[in-house]
N, C-alpha and C positions, 0 to 999 in steps of 0.2 A: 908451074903447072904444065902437063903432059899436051902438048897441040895437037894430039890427039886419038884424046880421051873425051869424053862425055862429062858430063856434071851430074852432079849426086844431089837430087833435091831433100829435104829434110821437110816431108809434107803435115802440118799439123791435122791431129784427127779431134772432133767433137768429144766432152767427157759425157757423155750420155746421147741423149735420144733429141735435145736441142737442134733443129733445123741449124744445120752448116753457114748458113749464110748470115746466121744470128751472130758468130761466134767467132767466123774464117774469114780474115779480108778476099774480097774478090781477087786480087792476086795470088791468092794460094789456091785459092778453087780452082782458077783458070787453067795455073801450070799442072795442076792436077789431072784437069780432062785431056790437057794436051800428051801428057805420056802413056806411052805404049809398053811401060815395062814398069813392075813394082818390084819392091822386097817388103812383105809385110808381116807382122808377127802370129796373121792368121789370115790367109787368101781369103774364105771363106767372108768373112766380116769385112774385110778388104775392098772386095765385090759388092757387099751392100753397101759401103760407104759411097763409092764407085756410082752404083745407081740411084742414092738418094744425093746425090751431089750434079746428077743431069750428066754423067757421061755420055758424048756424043756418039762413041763406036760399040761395036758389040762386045760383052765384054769377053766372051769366047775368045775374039784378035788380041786380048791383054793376055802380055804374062805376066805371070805372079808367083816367087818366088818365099818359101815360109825364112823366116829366124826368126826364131825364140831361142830359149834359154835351155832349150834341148837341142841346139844344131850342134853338131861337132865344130871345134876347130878349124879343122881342115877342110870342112866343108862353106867356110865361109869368102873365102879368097875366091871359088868361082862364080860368086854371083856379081862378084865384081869386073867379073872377064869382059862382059858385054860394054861396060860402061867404057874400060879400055880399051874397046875396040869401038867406040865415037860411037855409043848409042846414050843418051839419057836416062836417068833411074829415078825412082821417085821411092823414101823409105817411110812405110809408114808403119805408125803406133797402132797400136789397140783405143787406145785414147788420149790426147793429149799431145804432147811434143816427143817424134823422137829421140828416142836413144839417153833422156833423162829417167831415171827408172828402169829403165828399157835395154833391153839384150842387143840395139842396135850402134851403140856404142864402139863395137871392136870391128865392125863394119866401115864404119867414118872413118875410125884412127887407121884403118887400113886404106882407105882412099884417101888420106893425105900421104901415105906413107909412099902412095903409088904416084901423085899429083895428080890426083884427081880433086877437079873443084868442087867445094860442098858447097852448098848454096841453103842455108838455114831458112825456112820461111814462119813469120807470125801467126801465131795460134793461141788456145789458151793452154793453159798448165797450172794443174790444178795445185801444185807446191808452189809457186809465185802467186795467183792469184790469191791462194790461204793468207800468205803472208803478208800482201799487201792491205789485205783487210783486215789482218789479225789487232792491229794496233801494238803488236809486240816491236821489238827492235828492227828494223831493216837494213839496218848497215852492216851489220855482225850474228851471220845466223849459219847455220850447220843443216846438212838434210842426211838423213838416218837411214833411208829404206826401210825396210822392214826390223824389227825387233824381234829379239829368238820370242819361240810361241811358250816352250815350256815356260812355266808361273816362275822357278827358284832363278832359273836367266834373265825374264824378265823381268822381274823387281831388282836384279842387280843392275841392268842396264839402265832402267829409268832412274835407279840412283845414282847411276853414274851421268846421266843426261843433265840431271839439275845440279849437281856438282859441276858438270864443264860449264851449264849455264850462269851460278853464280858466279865461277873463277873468271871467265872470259866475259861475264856482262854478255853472253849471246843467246839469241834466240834457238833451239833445240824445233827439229823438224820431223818428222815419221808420217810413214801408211801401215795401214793394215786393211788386209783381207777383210769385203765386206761381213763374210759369216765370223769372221771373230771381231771384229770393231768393238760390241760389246762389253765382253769379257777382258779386253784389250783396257776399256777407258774404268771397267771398275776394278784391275788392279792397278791403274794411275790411281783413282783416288782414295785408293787405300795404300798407296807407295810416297807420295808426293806431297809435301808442307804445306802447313794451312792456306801461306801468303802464296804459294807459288801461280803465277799467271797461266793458265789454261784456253786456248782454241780448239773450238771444235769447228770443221771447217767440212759442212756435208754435203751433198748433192749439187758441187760448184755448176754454175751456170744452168740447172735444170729449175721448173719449177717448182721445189719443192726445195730450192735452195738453205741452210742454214746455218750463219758465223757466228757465233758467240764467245768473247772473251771473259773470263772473269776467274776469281782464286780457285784452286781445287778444294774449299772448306764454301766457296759458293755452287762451287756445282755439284757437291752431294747432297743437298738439299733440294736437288729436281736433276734426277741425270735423264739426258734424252735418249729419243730410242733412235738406233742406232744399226741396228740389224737390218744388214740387205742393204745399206748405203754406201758409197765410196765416200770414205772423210779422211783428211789430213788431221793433225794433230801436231799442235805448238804448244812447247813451254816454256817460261821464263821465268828463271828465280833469282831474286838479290837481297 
């Protein structure tokens, strides 16, 4: 590691509207309010994270710098300048864990590359927390991101998802877009074998939380509604 440089904290954010303190060990809140410098994948939301988390300082004195999934290349190596130069960083999501999902991935890989110390901290994450509740396989699973939108890709891909899932005995992972989720799970269950194991894993950690496993030939007999929710989606076939 660079003696000095800074540390790259890896700040987890809430998956919804959940009081922080429900969700976030006090140790991630804490190093949270203690830094004066973010990277976040929308300042904006950043900032109200920031003030419903009890930041002590104004948050005018924070910087805060955007990555997303529109930042150029080139433009990502100087937000790492500061940290290089013995300042501390804190990167945060939109919700959930850093840089899994997350365009803040080639940020990291660039502060190891620099040595700079990453410093992961605990939070939830709504593909782990699916999973662990799914009752599907935990040992041998795959996570997917997103799945192409048009219908003739996606029925190919979901048939290729329970093919790896039978060959491999592993559990298949994906998100989708609240406004498509819908349309997303009724071509699953019109792509996907009777016996195949299905999670719907919706509104993790909010109250209106809900995990359900069961066949894709049980859950067309009652599909839920699904629009406007963040849901994971697990399958497993043998």
């Amino acid at each position: 590691m660079s003696s000095d440089a800074g540390s790259l904290y890896l700040l987890p954010n809430t998956l919804g509207d959940t009081a922080a303190d429900a969700v976030i060990p006090a140790a991630a809140l804490h190093r949270a309010r203690e830094l004066d410098y973010l990277i976040a994948e929308n300042p904006k939301s950043a900032r109200a994270f920031l003030k419903r988390i009890g930041f002590p300082r104004p948050l005018q004195d924070l910087r805060i710098e955007r990555l997303d999934h529109n930042t150029p290349p080139d433009e990502i190596a100087p937000l790492l300048e500061p940290v290089l130069g013995n300042r501390n960083a804190g990167l945060l999501s939109e919700a959930g864990l850093p840089a899994i999902a997350d365009p803040g991935a080639t940020l990291v890989r660039l502060a190891h590359e620099k040595g700079v110390r990453v410093v992961p901290m605990s939070g939830p994450s709504s593909i782990i927390l699916a999973l662990s509740a799914s009752g599907l396989d935990g040992q041998r699973f795959a996570f997917h991101g997103y799945l192409p939108v048009k219908q003739p890709e996606l029925v190919q891909a979901l048939k290729e998802l329970e093919r790896q899932s039978r060959r491999l005995n592993q559990t298949q992972i994906f998100i989708e877009t609240p406004y498509r989720n819908e349309s997303t799970f009724a071509t699953m269950l019109q792509t996907l074998g009777n016996d195949t194991l299905v999670c719907v894993a919706a509104d993790l950690t909010l109250e209106s939380e809900t995990i359900r496993t069961q066949s894709a030939a049980a859950w067309r007999k009652a599909v839920p509604r699904l629009k406007g929710r963040p849901a994971v989606f697990l399958l497993l076939s043998r």
